[in-house]
LOMARKE-463624 format. One record per residue (C-alpha): residue number from 1; x, y negated, z. Coordinates in Angstrom, 3 decimals. Last residue first. Layout:
# residues N
node pos->NUM, px->X, py->Y, pz->Z
...
END
This chain:
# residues 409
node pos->409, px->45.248, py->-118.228, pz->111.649
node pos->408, px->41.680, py->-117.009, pz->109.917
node pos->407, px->40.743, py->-115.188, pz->113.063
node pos->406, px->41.000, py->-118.045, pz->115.174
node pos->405, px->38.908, py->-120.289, pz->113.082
node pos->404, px->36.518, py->-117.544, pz->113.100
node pos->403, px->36.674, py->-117.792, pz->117.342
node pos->402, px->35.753, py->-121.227, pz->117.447
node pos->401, px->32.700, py->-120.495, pz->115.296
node pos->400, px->31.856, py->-117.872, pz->117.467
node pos->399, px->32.475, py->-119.807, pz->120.780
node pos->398, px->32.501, py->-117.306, pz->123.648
node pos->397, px->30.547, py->-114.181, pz->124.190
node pos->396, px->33.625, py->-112.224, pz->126.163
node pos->395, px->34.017, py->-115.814, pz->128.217
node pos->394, px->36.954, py->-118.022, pz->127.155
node pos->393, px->37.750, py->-119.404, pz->130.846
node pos->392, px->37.021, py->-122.883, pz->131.412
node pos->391, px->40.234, py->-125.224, pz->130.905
node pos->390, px->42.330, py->-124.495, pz->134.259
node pos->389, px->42.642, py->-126.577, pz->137.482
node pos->388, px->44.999, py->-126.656, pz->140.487
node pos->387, px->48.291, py->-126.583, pz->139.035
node pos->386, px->47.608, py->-129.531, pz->136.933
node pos->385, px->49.338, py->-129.611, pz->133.387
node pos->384, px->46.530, py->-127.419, pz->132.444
node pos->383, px->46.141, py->-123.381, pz->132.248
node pos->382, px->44.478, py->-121.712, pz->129.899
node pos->381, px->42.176, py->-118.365, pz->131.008
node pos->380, px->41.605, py->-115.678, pz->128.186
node pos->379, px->38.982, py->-112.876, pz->129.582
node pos->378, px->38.427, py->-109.040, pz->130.338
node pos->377, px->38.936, py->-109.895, pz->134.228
node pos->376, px->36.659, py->-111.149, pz->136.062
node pos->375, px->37.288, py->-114.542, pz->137.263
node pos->374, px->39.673, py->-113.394, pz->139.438
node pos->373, px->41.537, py->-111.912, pz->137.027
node pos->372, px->41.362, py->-114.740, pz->134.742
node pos->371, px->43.013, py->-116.908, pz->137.304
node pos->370, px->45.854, py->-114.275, pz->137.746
node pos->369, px->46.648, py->-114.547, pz->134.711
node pos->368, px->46.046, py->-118.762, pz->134.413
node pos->367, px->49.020, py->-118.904, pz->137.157
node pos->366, px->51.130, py->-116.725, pz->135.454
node pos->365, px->50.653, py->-118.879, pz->132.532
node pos->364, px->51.676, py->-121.866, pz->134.285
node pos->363, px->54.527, py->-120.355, pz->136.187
node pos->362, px->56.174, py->-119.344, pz->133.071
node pos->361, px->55.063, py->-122.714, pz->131.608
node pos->360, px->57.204, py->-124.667, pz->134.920
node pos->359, px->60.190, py->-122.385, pz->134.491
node pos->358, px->60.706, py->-122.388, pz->130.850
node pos->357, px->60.317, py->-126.110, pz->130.741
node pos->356, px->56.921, py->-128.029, pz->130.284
node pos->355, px->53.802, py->-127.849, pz->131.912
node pos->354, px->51.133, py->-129.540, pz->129.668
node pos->353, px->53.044, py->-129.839, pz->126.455
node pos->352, px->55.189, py->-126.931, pz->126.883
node pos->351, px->52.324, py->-124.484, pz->126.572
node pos->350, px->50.088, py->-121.971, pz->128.927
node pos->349, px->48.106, py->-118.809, pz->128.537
node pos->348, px->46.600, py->-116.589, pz->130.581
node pos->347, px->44.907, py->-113.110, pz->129.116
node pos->346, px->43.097, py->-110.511, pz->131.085
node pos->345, px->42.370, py->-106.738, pz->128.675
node pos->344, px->40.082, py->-104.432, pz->128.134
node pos->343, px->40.308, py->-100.877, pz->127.829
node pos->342, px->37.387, py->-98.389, pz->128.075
node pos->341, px->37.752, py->-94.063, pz->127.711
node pos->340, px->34.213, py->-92.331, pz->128.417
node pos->339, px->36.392, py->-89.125, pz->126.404
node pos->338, px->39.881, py->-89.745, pz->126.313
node pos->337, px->42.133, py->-90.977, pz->122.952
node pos->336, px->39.727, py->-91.114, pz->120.414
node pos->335, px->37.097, py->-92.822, pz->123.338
node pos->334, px->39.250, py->-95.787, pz->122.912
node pos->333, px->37.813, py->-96.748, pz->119.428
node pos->332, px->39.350, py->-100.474, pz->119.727
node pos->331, px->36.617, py->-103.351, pz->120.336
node pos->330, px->37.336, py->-104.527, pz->123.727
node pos->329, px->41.191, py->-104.609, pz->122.458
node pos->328, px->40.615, py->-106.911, pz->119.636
node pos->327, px->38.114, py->-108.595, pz->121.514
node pos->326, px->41.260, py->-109.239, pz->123.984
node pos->325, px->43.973, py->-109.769, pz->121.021
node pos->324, px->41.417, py->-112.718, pz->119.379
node pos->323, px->40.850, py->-114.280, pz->122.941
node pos->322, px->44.595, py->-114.909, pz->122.628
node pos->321, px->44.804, py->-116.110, pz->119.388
node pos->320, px->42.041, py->-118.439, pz->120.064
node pos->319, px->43.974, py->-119.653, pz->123.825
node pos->318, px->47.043, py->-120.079, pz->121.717
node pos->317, px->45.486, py->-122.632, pz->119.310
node pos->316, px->44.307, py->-124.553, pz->122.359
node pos->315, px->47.511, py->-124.686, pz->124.700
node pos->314, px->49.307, py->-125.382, pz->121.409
node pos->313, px->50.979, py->-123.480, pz->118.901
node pos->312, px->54.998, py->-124.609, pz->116.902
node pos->311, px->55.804, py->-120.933, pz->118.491
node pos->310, px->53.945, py->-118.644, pz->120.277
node pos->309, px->56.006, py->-116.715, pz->122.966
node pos->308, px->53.957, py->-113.618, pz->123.715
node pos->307, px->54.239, py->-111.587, pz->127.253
node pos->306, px->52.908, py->-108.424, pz->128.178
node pos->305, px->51.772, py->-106.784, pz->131.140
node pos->304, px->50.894, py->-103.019, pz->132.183
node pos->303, px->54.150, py->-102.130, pz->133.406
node pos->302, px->57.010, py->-105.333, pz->132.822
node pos->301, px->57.237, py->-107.859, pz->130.295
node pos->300, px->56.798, py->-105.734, pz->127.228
node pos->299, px->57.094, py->-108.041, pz->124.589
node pos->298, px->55.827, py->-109.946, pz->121.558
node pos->297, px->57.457, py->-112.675, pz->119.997
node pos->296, px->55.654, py->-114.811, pz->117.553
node pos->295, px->56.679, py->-115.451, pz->113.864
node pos->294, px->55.378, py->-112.667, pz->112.261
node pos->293, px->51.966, py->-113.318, pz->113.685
node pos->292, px->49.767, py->-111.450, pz->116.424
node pos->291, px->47.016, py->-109.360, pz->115.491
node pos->290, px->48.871, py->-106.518, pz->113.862
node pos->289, px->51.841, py->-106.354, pz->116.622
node pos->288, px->49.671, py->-107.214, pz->119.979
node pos->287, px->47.002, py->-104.007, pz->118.244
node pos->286, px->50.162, py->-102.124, pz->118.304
node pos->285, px->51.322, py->-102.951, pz->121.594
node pos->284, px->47.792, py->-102.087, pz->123.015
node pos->283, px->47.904, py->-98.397, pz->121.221
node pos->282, px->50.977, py->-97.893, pz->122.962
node pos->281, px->50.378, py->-98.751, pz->126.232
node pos->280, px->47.013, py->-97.035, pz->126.032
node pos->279, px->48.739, py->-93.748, pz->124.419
node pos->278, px->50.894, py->-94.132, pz->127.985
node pos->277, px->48.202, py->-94.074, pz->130.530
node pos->276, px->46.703, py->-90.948, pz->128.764
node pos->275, px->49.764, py->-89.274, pz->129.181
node pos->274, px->50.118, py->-90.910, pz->133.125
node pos->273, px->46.591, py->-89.243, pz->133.377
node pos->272, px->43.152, py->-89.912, pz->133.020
node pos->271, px->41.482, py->-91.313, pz->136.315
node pos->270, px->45.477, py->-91.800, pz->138.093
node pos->269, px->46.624, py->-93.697, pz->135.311
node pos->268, px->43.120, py->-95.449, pz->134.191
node pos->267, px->42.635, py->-96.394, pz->137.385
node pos->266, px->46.338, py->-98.426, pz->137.421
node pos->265, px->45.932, py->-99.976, pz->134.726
node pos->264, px->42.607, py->-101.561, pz->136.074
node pos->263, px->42.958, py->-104.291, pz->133.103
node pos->262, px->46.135, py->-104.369, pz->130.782
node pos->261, px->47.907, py->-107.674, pz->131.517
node pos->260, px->48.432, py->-110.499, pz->128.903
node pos->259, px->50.561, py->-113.204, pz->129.519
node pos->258, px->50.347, py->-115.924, pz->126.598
node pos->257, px->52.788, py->-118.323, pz->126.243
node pos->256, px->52.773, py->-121.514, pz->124.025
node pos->255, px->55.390, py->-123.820, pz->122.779
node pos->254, px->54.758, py->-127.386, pz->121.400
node pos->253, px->57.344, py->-129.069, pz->118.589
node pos->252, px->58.806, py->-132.333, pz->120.054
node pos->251, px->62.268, py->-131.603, pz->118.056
node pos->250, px->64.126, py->-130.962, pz->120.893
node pos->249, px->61.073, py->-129.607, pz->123.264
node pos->248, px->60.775, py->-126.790, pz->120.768
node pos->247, px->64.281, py->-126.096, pz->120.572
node pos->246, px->64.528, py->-125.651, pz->124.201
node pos->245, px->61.344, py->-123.524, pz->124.412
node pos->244, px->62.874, py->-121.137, pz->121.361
node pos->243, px->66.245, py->-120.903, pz->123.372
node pos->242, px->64.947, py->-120.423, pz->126.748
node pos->241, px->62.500, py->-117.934, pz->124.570
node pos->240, px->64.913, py->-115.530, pz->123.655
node pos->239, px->66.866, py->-114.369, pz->126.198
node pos->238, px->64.758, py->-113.825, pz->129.158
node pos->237, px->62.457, py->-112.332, pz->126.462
node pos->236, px->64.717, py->-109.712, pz->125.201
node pos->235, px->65.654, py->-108.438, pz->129.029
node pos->234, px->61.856, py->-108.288, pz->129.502
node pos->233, px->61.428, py->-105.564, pz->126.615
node pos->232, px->60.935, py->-105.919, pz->123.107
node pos->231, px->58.199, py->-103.891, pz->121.574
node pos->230, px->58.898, py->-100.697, pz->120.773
node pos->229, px->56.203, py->-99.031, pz->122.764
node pos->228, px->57.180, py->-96.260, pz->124.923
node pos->227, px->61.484, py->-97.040, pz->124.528
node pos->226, px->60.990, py->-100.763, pz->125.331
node pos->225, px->63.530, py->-102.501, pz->123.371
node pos->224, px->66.681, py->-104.623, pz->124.448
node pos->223, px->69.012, py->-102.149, pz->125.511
node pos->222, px->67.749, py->-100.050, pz->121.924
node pos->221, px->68.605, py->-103.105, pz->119.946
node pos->220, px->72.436, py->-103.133, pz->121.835
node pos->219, px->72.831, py->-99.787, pz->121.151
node pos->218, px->71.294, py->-99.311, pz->117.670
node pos->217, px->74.191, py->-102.039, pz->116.605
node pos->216, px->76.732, py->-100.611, pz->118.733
node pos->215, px->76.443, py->-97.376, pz->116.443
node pos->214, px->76.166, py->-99.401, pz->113.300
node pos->213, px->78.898, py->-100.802, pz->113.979
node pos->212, px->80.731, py->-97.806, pz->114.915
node pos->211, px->79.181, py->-96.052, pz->111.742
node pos->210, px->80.481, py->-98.508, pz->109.902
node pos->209, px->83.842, py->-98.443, pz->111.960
node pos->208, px->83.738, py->-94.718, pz->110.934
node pos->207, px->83.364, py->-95.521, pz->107.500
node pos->206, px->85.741, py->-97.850, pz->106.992
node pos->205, px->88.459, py->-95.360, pz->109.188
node pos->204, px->87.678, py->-92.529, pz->106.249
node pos->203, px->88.108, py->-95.335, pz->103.573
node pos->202, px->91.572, py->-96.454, pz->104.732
node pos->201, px->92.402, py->-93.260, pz->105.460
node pos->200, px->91.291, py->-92.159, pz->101.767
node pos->199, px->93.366, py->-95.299, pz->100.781
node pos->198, px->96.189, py->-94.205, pz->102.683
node pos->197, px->96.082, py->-90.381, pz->101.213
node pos->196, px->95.987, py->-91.689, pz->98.123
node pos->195, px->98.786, py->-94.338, pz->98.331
node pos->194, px->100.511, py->-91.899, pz->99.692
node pos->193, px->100.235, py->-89.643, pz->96.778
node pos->192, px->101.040, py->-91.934, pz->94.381
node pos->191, px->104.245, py->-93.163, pz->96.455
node pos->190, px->104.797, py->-89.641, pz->96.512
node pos->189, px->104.456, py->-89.159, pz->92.304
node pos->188, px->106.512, py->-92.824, pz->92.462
node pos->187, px->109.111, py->-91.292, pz->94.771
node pos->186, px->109.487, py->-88.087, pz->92.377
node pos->185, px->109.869, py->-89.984, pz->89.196
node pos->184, px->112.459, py->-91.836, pz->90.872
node pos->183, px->114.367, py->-88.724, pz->91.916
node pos->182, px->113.883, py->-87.396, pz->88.340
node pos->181, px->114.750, py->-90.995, pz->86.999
node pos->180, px->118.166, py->-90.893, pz->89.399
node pos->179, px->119.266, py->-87.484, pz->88.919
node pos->178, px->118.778, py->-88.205, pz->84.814
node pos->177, px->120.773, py->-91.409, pz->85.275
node pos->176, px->123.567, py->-89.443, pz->87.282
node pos->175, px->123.579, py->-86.527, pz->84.929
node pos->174, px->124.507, py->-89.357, pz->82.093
node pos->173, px->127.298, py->-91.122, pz->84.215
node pos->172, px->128.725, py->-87.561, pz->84.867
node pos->171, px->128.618, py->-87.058, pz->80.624
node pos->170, px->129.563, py->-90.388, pz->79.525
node pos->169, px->132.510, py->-89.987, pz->82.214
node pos->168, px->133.315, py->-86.195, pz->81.096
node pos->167, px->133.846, py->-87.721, pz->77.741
node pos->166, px->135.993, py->-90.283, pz->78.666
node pos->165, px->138.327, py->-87.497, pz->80.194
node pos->164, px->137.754, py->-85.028, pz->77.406
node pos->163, px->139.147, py->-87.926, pz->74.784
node pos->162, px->141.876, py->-88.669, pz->77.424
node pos->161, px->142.851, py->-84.726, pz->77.509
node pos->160, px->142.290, py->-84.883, pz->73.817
node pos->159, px->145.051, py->-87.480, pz->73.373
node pos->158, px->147.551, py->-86.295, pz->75.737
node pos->157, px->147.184, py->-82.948, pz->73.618
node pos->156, px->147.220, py->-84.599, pz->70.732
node pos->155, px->150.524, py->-86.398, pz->71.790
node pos->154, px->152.155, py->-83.150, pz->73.088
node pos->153, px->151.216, py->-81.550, pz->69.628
node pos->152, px->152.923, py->-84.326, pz->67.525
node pos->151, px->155.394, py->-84.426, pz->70.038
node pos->150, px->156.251, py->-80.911, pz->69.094
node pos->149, px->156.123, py->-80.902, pz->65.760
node pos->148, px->158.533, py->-84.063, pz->65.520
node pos->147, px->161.060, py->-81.702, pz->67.151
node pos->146, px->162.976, py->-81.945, pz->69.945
node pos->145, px->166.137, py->-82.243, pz->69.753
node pos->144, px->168.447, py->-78.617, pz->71.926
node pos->143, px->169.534, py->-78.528, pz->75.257
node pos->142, px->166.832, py->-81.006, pz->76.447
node pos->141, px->167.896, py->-82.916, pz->79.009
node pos->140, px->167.634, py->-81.676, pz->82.645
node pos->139, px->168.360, py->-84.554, pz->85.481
node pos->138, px->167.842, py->-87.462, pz->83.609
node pos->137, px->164.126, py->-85.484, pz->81.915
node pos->136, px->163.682, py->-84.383, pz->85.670
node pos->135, px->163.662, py->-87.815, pz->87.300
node pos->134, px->161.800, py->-88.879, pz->84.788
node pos->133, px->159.227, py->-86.621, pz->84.801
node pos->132, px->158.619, py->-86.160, pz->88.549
node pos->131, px->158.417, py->-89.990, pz->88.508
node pos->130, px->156.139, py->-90.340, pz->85.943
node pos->129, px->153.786, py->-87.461, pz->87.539
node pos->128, px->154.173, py->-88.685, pz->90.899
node pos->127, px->153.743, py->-92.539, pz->90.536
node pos->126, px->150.647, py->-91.883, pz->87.731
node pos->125, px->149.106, py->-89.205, pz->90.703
node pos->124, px->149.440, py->-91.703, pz->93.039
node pos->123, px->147.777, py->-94.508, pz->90.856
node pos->122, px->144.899, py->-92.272, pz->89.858
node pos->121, px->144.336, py->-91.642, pz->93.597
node pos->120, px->144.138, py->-94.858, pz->94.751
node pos->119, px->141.975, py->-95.861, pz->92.180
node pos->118, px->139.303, py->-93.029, pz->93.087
node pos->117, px->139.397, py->-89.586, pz->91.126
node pos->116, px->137.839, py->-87.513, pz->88.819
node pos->115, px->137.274, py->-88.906, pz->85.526
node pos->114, px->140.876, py->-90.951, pz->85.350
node pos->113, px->142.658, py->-88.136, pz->87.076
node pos->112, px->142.389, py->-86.415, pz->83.777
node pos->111, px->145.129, py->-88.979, pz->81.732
node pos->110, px->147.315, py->-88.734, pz->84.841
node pos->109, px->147.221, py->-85.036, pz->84.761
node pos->108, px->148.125, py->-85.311, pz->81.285
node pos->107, px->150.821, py->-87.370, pz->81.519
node pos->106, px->153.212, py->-84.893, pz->83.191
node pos->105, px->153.233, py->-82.934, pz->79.933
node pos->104, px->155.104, py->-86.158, pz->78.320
node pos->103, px->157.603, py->-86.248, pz->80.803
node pos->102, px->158.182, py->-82.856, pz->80.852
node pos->101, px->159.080, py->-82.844, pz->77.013
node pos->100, px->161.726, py->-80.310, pz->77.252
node pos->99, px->163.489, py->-80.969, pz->80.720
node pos->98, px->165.656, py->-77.679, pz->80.710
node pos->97, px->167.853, py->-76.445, pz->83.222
node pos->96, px->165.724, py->-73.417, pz->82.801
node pos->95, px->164.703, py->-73.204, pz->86.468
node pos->94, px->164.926, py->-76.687, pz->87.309
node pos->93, px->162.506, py->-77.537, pz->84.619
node pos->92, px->159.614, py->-75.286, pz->85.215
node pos->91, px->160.073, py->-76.246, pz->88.598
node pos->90, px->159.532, py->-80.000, pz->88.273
node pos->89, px->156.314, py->-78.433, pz->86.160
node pos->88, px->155.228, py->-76.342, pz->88.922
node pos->87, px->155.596, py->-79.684, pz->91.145
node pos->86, px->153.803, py->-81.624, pz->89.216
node pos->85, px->150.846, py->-79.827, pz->88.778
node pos->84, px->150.811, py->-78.487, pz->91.837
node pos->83, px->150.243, py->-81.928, pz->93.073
node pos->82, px->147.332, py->-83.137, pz->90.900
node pos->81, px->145.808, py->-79.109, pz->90.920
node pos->80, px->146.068, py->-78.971, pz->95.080
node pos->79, px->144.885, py->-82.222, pz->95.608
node pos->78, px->141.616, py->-81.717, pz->93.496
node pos->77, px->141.023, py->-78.643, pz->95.215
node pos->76, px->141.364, py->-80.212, pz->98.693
node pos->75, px->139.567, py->-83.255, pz->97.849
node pos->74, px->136.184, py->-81.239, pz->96.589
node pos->73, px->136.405, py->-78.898, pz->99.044
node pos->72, px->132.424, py->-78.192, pz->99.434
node pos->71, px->133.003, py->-74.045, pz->98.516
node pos->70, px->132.730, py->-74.928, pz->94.752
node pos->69, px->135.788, py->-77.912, pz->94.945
node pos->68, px->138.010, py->-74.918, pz->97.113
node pos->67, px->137.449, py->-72.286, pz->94.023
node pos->66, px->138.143, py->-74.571, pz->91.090
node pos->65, px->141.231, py->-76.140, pz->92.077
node pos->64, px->142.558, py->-72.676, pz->93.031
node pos->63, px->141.532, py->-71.664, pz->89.645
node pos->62, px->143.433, py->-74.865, pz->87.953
node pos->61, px->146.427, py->-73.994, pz->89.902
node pos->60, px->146.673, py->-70.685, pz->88.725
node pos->59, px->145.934, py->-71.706, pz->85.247
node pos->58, px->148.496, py->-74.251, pz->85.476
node pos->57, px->151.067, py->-71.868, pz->86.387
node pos->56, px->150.294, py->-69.589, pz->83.763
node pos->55, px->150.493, py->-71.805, pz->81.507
node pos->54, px->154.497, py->-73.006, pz->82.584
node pos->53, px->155.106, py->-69.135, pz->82.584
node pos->52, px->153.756, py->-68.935, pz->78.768
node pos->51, px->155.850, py->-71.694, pz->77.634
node pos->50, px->158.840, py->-69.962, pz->78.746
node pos->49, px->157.991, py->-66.767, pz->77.654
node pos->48, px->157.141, py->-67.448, pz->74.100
node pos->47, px->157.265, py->-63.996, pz->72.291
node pos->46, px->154.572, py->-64.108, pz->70.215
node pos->45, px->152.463, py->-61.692, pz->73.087
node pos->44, px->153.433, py->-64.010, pz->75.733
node pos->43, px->152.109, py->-66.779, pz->73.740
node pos->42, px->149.092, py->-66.236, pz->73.173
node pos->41, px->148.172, py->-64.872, pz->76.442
node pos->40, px->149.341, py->-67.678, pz->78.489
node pos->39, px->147.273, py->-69.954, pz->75.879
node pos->38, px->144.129, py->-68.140, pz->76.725
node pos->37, px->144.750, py->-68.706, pz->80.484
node pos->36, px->146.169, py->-72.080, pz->79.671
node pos->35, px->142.356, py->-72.861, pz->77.876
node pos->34, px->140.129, py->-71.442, pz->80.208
node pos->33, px->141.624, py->-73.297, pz->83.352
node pos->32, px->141.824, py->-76.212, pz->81.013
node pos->31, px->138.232, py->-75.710, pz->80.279
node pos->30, px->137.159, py->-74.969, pz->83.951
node pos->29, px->139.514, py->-78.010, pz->85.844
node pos->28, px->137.428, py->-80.329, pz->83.217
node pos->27, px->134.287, py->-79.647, pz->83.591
node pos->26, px->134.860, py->-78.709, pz->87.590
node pos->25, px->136.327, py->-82.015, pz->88.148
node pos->24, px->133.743, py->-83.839, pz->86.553
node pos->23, px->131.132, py->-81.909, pz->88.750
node pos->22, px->133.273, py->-83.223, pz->91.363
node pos->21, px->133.743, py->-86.514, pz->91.064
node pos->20, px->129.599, py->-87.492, pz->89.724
node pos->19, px->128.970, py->-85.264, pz->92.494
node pos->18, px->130.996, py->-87.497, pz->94.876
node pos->17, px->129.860, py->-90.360, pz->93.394
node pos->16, px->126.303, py->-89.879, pz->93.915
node pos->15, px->126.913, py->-89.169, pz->97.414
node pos->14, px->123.552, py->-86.665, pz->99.034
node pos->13, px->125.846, py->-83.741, pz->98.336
node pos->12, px->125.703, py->-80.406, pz->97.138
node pos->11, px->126.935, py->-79.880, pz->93.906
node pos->10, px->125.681, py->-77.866, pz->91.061
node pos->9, px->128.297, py->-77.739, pz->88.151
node pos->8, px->128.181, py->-73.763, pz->88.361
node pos->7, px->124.196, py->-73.789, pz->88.631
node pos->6, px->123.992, py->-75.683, pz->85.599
node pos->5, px->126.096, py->-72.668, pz->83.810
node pos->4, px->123.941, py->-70.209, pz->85.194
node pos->3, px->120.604, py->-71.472, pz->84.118
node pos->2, px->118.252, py->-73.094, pz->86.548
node pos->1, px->114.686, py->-72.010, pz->86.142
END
């Protein structure tokens, strides 16, 4: 809580200076205020008229002082006690024809404008005072010496005005230091507290452009996965293997591609049910997952057919895999999901070495797909570099020994 005397010397102003100015003034205006109304007293009751008038006068100008610098007036009430001053004193003198030590009086003010006003207005007050004083001491000599008692007392005064005035600077300069480390302390506490507040903005935003990411992330993996099976869908596989049949033809490494197409789809659909039809789809992709390897690409190219990019395989090693997926899928308890309940599956496959290029082994495999439908379905067809002719079909009891090697991959 502010106490009542800080709350006197409060100023209100956003100028250093000008509080520096006018809380000095108010130090300074207050004691001598204080002091002539004190002194007024004094000496009207000893007797001292004179003296007491001159007092009075500065205590009156000293309050007026006081009263425009606390209502904002800080140039008005310091104008109004530098010029009364020397004009009640000029007075003073004229009145009793007497210029007793009004020189020296007059250098008080002069000594006080040091802690409260600009050069300017130290110098005007200086040209005033001194001339006021001289002009009156020429016009109005003392009617009777003065005494070395009363210099003495004029000079102390002078002295302790100058004293108060140096004092008051230590003091403002002081306040101004203790303003400035409170407002300091106050900009590095908000500084603090921005700093905060950025960082948890900066960690808020982090975390949203994670989850952004992340976001766009399950986005683009979900545009490029089949929502029934989770396999990769066509769009995956028109991306993918031009890249993995190019770099296999770079570095003279043979590509293989397997279509494999779900037979009588369509009977099971309309004999079972479209749930039914669905479990199959998923079952199948899961039996392409755990016999395939980790290296080939599995997808859903479309309905009932898939498509598996084999890389660094030939026609041959593809056509074991593939008869691998279709005993695979002979053999799977189907009867868990309906009743009477049989899958099998047509495989064709094709490499790079016999038809190579993405366009010519697509064909190719298509090709041996169809061929194995034809032929019967439920078997693995390979196609040859000839369009015409296919290695003979991998029958359902094909070569056991070929077909442990196959299981071993």
């Amino acid at each position: 809580m502010a106490s009542p005397i800080n709350g006197f010397f409060t100023i209100n102003s956003d100028d250093s200076a000008e509080r520096w100015r006018a809380r000095n003034a108010l130090l300074i205006l207050f004691g001598v205020f204080v002091t002539a109304a004190v002194l007024t007293l004094v000496d009207h009751i000893v007797g001292e008229d004179d003296v007491a008038l001159t007092l009075l006068e500065v205590a009156i100008a000293c309050g007026l002082a006081i009263f425009f610098i606390k209502n904002g007036r800080v140039n008005l009430g310091l104008a109004i006690f530098f010029i009364a001053r020397p004009i009640a004193q000029a007075i003073t003198m004229s009145s009793h024809h007497d210029a007793r030590l009004g020189a020296l009086f007059l250098l008080a003010p002069v000594a006080l404008a040091g802690a409260m006003l600009s050069t300017r207005g130290i110098i005007g007050v200086a040209a005033l005072s001194v001339g006021v004083g001289v002009v009156g001491t020429v016009a109005f000599p003392p009617a009777a010496p003065i005494t070395g008692t009363e210099i003495i007392l004029c000079m102390f005064a002078l002295l302790a005005a100058i004293l108060l005035s140096a004092l008051l600077g230590v003091s403002g300069l002081r306040q101004e230091m203790l303003r400035a480390d409170r407002s300091t302390r106050a900009l590095e506490q908000l500084n603090v507290e921005l700093e905060r507040r950025v960082a948890d903005r900066t960690d808020e935003l982090q975390q949203a452009l994670a989850q952004q990411r992340r976001l766009i992330g399950e986005l683009a993996e979900n545009a490029v996965r089949d929502p029934l099976t989770g396999l990769h869908n066509r769009r995956f596989s028109l991306h993918e293997l031009p890249i993995m049949i190019a770099t296999g033809e770079r570095y003279n490494h043979p590509v293989a591609i397997a279509l494999a197409d779900i037979d009588n789809f369509k009977l099971i659909n309309d004999g079972y049910s479209y749930e039914v039809g669905d479990e199959v789809l998923r079952r199948f992709a899961v039996i392409l997952q755990e016999v395939t390897r980790s290296s080939d690409r599995v997808t859903r190219h479309g309905g009932e057919e898939f498509l598996i990019a084999m890389p660094e395989n030939t026609v041959e090693e593809a056509a074991l895999a593939s008869e691998r997926i279709r005993r695979a899928v002979e053999e799977h308890p189907w009867h868990l999901v309906a009743p009477d309940l049989r899958v099998t599956v047509s495989i064709g496959v094709a490499d790079t070495h016999h038809s190579p290029g993405l366009h010519d082994v697509s064909e190719a495999a298509d090709r041996a797909l169809h061929e194995a439908k034809r032929a019967g379905r439920n078997t693995v067809v390979v196609a040859t570099s000839d369009p015409g002719s296919y290695i003979e079909p991998i029958a359902p009891h094909g070569n056991d020994e070929l077909l442990e090697t196959a299981q071993q991959r």
